[in-house]
C-alpha positions as CSV (number, residue, x, y, z in Angstrom):
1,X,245.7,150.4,249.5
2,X,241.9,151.6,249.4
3,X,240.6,153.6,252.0
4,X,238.8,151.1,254.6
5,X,236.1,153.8,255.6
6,X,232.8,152.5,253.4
7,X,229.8,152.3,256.4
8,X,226.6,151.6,254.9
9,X,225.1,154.1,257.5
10,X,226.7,156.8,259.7
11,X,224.7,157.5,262.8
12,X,225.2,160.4,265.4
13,X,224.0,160.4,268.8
14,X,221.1,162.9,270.4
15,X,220.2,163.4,273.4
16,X,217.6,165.8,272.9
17,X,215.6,163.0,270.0
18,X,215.4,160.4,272.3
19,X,212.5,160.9,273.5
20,X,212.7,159.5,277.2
21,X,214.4,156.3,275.7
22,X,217.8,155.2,276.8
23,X,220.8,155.8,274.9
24,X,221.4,151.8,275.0
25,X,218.0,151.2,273.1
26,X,218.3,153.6,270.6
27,X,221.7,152.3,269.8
28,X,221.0,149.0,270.0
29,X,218.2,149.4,267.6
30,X,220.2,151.8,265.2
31,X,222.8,148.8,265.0
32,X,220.1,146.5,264.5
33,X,218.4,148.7,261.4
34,X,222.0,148.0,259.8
35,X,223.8,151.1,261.1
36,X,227.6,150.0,260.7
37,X,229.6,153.4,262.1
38,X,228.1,155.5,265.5
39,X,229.2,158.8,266.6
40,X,229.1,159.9,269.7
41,X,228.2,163.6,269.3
42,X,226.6,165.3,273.0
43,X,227.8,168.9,273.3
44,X,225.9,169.8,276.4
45,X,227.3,166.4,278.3
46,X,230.1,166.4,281.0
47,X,233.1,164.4,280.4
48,X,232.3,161.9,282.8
49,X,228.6,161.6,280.9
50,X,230.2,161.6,277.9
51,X,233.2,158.5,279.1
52,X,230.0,156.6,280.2
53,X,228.1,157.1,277.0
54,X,231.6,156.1,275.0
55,X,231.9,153.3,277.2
56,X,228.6,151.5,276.5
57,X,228.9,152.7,272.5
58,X,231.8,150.8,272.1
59,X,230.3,147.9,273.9
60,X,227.5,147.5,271.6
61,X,229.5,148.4,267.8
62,X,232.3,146.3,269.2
63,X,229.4,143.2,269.6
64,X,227.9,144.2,265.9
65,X,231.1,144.9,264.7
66,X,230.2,148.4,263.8
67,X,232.9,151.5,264.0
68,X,232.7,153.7,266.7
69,X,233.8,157.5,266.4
70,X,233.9,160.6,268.6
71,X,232.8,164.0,267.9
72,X,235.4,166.5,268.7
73,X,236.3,165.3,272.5
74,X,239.8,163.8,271.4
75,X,240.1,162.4,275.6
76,X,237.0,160.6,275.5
77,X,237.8,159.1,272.3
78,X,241.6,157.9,273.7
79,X,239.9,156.6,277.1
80,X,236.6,154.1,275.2
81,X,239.5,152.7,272.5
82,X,237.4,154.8,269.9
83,X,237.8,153.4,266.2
84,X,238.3,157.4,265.1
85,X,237.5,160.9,266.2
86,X,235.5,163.4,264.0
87,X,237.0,166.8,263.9
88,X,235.4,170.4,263.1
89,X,237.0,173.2,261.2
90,X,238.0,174.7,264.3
91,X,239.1,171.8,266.7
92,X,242.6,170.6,267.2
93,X,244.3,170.2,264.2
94,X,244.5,166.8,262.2
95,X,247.8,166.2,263.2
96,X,247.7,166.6,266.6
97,X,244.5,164.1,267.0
98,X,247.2,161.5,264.8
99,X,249.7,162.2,267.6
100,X,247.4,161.7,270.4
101,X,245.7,158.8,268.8
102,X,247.9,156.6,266.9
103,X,248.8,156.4,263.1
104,X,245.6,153.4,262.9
105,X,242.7,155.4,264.3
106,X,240.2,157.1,261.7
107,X,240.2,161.0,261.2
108,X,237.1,162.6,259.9
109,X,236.7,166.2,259.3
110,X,233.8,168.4,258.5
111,X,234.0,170.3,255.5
112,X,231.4,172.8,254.2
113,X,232.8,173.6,250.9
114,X,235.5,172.8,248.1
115,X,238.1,174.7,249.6
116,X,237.8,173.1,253.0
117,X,237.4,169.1,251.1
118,X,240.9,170.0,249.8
119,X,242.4,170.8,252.7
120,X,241.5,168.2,254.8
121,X,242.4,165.8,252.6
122,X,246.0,167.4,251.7
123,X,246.4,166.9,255.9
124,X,245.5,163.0,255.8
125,X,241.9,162.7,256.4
126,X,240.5,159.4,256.5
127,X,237.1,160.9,255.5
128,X,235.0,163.8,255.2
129,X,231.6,165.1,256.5
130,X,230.3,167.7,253.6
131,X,227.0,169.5,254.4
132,X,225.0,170.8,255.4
133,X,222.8,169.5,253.1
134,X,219.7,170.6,253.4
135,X,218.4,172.9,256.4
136,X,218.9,171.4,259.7
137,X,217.2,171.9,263.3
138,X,219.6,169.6,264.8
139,X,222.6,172.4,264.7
140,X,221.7,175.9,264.9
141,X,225.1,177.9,263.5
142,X,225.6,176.3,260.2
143,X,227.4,177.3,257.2
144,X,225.4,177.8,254.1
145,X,223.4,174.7,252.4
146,X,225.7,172.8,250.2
147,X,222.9,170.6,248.8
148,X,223.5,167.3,246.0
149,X,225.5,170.0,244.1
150,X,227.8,170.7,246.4
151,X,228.5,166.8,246.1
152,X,229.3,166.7,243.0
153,X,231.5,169.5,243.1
154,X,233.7,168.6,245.7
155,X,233.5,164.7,244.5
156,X,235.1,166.2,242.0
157,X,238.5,167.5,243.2
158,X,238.6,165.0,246.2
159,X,239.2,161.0,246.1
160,X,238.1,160.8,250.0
161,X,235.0,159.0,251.2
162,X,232.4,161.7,251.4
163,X,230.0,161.6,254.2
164,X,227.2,163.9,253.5
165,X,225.3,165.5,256.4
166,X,222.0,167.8,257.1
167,X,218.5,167.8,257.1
168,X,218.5,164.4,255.0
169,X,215.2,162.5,254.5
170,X,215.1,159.4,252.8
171,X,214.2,161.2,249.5
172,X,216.9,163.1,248.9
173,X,219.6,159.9,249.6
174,X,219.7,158.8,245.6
175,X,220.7,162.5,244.6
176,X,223.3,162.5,247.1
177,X,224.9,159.4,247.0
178,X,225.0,159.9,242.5
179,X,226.4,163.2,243.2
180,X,229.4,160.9,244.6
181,X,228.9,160.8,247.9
182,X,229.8,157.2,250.1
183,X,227.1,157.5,252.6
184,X,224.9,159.9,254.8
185,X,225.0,160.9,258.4
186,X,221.6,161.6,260.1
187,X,220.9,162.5,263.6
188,X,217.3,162.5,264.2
189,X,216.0,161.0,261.0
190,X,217.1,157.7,263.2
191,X,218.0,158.7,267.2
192,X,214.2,160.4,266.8
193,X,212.3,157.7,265.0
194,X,209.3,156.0,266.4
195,X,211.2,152.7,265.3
196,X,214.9,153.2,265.0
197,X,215.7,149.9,263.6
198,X,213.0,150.2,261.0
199,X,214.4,154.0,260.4
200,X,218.2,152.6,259.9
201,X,216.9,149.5,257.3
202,X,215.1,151.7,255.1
203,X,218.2,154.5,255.0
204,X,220.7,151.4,254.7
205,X,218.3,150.1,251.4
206,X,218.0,153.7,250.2
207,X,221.8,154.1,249.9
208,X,222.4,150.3,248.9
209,X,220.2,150.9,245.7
210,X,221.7,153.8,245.1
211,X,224.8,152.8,245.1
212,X,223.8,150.2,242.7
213,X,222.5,152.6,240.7
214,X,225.3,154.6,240.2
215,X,227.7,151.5,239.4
């Protein structure tokens, strides 16, 4: 059966981007723009900020029918009835989050390089995150730049859905997406935007054509 994990646009949550805006406006808007899969990603939050934040995310993807995952927090994704929960290279391991989760929940990784693609999806990954892409303010201990290179690389000894992430402006979404990646993850190229909606559409057209393009 084909892997079910194909968003048009992968969104992750910031605090610090939204700009005195509430978290339910910014959502609501990303959604809106065409944004089909949120993350919840806070580090700095408690765990009772972050269940709140869950809480209302899976309100508003659950109304859009969007997919809602968690970054890391495997609890908080188990308490809001997350769709999936996005692990790092030094989280819990894959199988423990299937354990905790269920066998139907989505498991993403983040993967930096070939070595790390291949691994991830030996363990059962549903997807992986691949970047960073380009040089990022929004994390500040990243691995090297992997770049539309690193896409095709890794593109070509994985079958998972790719999700590249890092630093991506709307520019650089035809090279990634023909160096066989499925989509892009952006942070404050959307959570930051004057108009989040307006930011989301033009990302979600970006990727459709380039998708088309590469077909």
């Amino acid at each position: 059966m084909a892997n079910p994990f194909h968003p048009r646009l992968y969104v992750i949550t910031g605090a610090a981007f939204l700009r005195g805006r509430s978290l339910e406006a910014v959502v609501t808007a990303a959604l809106e723009g065409g944004a089909d899969c949120i993350q919840l990603r806070e580090k700095v939050s408690s765990g009772r900020e972050l269940l709140a934040a869950g809480q209302l995310i899976r309100r508003l993807t659950r109304e859009q029918g969007a997919l809602y995952i968690v970054n890391d927090r495997i609890d908080v994704a188990a308490a809001t009835d997350a769709d999936g929960v996005h692990l790092g290279q030094g989280d819990l391991p894959l199988a423990v989050a299937r354990d905790l989760l269920g066998p139907d929940k989505l498991v993403g990784i983040s993967t930096h390089n070939v070595a790390e693609a291949v691994a991830a999806e030996a363990a059962g990954a549903d997807y992986i995150g691949l970047g960073p892409m380009f040089p990022t303010q929004t994390k500040l201990d990243t691995e090297p730049v992997v770049g539309p290179t690193g896409v095709r690389e890794v593109r070509r000894h994985v079958q998972l859905p790719i999700v590249a992430i890092g630093g991506i402006k709307h520019e650089h979404v035809p090279a990634i997406i023909r160096g066989g990646a499925t989509t892009v993850a952006v942070i404050s190229a959307v959570i930051g935007a004057d108009d989040p909606a307006a930011a989301a559409r033009a990302f979600c057209q970006s990727i459709a054509t380039a998708r088309e393009g590469r077909a």
